[in-house]
C-alpha positions in Angstrom: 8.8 5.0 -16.4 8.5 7.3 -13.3 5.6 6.2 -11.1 2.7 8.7 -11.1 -0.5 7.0 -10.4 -1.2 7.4 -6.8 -3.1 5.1 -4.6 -6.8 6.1 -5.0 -6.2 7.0 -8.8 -4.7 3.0 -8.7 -7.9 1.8 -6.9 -10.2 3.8 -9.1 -8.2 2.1 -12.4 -8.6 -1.3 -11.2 -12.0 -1.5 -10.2 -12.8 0.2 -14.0 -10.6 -2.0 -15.6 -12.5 -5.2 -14.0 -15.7 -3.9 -14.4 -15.2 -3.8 -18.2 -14.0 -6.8 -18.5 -16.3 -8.2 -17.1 -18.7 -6.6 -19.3 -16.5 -7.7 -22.4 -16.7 -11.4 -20.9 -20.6 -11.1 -20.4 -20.1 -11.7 -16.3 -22.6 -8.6 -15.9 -26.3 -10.4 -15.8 -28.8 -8.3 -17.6 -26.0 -6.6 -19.8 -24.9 -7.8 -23.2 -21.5 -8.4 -23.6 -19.6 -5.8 -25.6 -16.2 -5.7 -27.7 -15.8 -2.4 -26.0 -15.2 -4.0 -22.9 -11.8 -4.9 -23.9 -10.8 -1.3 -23.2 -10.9 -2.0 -19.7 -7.2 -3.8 -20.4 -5.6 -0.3 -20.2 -6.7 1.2 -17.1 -6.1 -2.0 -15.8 -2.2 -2.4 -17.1 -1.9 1.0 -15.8 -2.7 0.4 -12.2 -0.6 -2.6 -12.4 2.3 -0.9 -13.5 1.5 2.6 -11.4 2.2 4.6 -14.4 0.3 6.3 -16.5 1.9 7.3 -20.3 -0.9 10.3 -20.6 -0.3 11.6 -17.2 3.6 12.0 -18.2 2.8 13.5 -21.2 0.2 15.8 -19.5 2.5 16.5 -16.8 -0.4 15.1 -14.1 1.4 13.0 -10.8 -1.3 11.8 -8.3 0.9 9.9 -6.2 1.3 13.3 -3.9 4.3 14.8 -2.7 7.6 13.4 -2.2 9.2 13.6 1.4 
């Protein structure tokens, strides 16, 4: 798989991804946790991998232009 999550877009992904798993985990004081926090496993596996299976089908590249 091409790469086509850019830096910010990769930044953006992790910090959702932890966030809801955090909230799936119940690390979030004041928030019950949530089965729908599991979700965050995808944006998460994305940034990890830097590519994005919607994005290719979408045709959407965020990682700029190449040189």
């Amino acid at each position: 798989m091409p790469t086509n999550v850019g830096n910010i877009d990769r930044l953006f992904r992790i910090v959702l991804g932890i966030a809801l798993l955090a909230w799936a985990l119940g690390f979030i004081p004041g928030v019950a946790a949530s089965v729908w926090g599991w979700i965050g496993v995808i944006p998460l596996a994305t940034a990890l991998m830097g590519s994005c299976p919607v994005y290719s089908i979408l045709g959407v590249n965020t990682c700029g232009r190449k040189a």
